[in-house]
Residue, then its C-alpha position, 0 to 999 in steps of 0.5 A: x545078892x546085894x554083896x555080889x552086886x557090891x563085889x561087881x561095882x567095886x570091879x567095874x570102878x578098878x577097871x574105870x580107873x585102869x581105862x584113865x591111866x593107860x597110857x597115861x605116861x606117855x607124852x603126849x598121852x592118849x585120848x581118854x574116853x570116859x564121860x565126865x560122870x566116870x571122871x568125878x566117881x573114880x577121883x577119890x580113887x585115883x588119887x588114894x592110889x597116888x595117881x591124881x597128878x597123872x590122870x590130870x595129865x591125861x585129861x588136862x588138854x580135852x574137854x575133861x579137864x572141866x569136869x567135876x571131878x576134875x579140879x581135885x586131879x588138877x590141883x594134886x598135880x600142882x601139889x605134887x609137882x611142888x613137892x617134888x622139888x622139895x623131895x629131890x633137895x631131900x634126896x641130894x642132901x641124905x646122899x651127900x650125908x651118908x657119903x660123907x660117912x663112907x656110905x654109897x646108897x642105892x636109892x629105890x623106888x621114889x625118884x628113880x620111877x618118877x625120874x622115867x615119867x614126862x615131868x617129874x611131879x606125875x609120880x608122887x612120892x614121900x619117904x626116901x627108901x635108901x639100900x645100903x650094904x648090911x656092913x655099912x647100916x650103923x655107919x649110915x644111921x650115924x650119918x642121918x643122925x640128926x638130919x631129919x629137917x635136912x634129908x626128910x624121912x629116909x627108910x634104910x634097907x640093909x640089903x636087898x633081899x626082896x630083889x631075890x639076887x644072889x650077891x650085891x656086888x653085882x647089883x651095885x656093879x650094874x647100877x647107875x649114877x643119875x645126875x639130881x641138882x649137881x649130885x650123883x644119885x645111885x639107882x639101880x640098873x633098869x634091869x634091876x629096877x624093873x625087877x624090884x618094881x615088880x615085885x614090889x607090886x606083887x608083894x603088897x597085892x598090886x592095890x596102888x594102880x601107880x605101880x603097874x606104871x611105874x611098871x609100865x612106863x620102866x619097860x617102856x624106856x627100857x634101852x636097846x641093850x636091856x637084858x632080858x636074860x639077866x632081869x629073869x635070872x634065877x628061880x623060875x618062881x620069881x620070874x614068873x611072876x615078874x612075867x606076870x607083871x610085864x603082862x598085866x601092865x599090858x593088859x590093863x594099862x596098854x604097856x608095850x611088850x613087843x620085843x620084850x620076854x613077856x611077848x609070848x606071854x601075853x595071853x596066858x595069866x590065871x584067870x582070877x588075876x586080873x579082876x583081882x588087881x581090878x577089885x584093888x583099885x576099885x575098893x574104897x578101903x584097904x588095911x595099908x590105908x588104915x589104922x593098925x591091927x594093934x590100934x583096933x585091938x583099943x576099940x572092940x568095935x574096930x576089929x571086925x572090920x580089921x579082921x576083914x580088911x587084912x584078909x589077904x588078897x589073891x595076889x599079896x597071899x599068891x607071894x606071901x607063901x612063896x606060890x606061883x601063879x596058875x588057874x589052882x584056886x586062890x583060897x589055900x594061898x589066902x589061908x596060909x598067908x592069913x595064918x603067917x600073918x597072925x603068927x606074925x602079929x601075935x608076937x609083935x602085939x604087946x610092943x605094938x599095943x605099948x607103941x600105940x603104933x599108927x602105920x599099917x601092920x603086916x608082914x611086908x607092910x610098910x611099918x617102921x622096922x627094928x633089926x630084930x624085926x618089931x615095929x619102931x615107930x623112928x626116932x629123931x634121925x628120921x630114919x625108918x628101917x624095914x622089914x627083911x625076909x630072906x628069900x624063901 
């Protein structure tokens, strides 16, 4: 009884937090109505979710503002704007090196979702995920060499698998030159971006609610000219659960889907995602937050807890295992990608507990990556390379 009614709170919470960011992007935003009380109880979430600055935008013209859980969203909103100078130096700088070895990178995420935002600090980001042409990675490590203090950390993708597209002339081909502090930075076309946005969201369990914006407010500043058809194309899969995602930004943070191929779609998601994604949001723990499996194998009194934080959620596991989202219970999903999972620890253990490795630990997760796919914990470049699973 006692853990159904601590499964329930954990959701009400999510939902509170989805309440303060819908339509949060928006300039102006729209009226927020929580009680002070719902302010100061989902601050530590908002801000572990990364979206501190943005519910300070929200609040910051209203009564809100004087809340008791307001002061920490305001003073991250500061922060992150700050911060957001230094990254985009950050940015020209790891372009303007890897250019000058021959090198053109696509630059993901980050930036290029904060560049859509109102300003430019509402969208918080660190690391610096730059794609380059597999023919070209060892050109691009050369490049970075060294640079660290210049260009901060860059996470190097060789390729792009995980946008599920057949060739990478035309994702470059469509991509997009944006002026940053006199430098062009190539990002990916909207199509593409919003595409890489949602499956990005999926892929890790929707548990950051500053994705779905990022969702949100990519469909919203979508041109007139978008291509539907294109972002769609290819297995039926994929996009279905791009679909998804276009559909549960609409119905958790109130995105647009007039005129767009999620409209028809709006009403017809599994039952179980929605509370799902909610229940991320409102947990106060998660494993990409917390120690490696690796480092709790150090402290016996660690694994247990581990063990149960990396159970793979609805969503991560829907994706792991290359399902497809429908009312068939989740269960069989979550086995199977458990089951990928330690298959996947178990070989990578030994280096791991060597390393004493301190990033999250998981197929998909955000661990430092080598080519042959064991987790490195960088070296003097600054440099970070991720996983790549070809599509199944």
């Amino acid at each position: 009884m006692r853990a159904a009614a601590r499964g329930k709170g954990v959701e009400d919470d999510g939902r509170l937090v989805a309440a303060a960011l819908a339509g949060a992007w928006r300039s102006p935003p729209m009226p927020l109505a929580l009680s002070p009380t719902d302010i100061a109880s989902i601050t530590p979430l908002l801000l572990r979710a990364g979206s501190g600055a943005l519910a300070w935008w929200r609040i910051r013209h209203s009564d809100l503002k004087d809340a008791a859980g307001a002061r920490p969203l305001r003073d991250t909103y500061r922060y992150d704007t700050l911060q957001a100078g230094i990254h985009e130096r950050h940015i020209t700088q790891a372009v303007d090196a890897l250019r000058s070895f021959g090198v053109d990178p696509l630059l993901l995420k980050g930036w290029a979702a904060a560049r859509l935002y109102p300003e430019r600090g509402l969208r918080p980001y660190g690391d610096i995920d730059l794609c380059v042409r597999p023919e070209q990675y060892e050109a691009a490590v050369a490049a970075l060499a060294g640079r660290a203090a210049e260009t901060g950390v860059v996470d190097l993708h060789e390729g792009l698998p995980d946008l599920y597209r057949p060739s990478l002339d035309e994702v470059y081909d469509r991509s997009w030159l944006c002026p940053l502090l006199g430098v062009g930075v190539r990002t990916l076309g909207f199509e593409d971006h919003l595409r890489y946005m949602c499956l990005h969201l999926l892929r890790h369990g929707a548990y950051r609610a500053i994705w779905l914006c990022d969702i949100a407010v990519a469909l919203e500043s979508a041109p007139r000219d978008f291509d539907w058809e294109y972002l769609l194309r290819g297995e039926q899969r994929q996009s279905g659960w791009i679909i998804c995602a276009l559909v549960l930004a609409h119905d958790l943070l109130g995105a647009r889907l007039d005129g767009t191929a999620a409209a028809e779609s709006a009403k017809s998601l599994p039952r179980w995602l929605v509370p799902a994604v909610v229940k991320q949001w409102g947990a106060r723990e998660h494993y990409m937050a917390s120690s490696t499996m690796a480092a709790s194998l150090r402290s016996p009194r660690s694994i247990l807890k581990a063990l149960r934080l990396r159970w793979p959620n609805p969503v991560q596991a829907t994706v792991g295992v290359g399902g497809r989202f429908s009312e068939f219970p989740r269960f069989p999903f979550q086995l199977g990608e458990c089951l990928l999972r330690t298959a996947h620890f178990v070989t990578q253990a030994p280096r791991l507990i060597r390393q004493q490795s301190v990033g999250p630990v998981g197929r998909g997760a955000h661990a430092p990556v080598t080519a042959r796919g064991h987790v490195d914990s960088g070296d003097a470049t600054g440099t970070r390379r991720h996983p790549s699973s070809p599509p199944r």
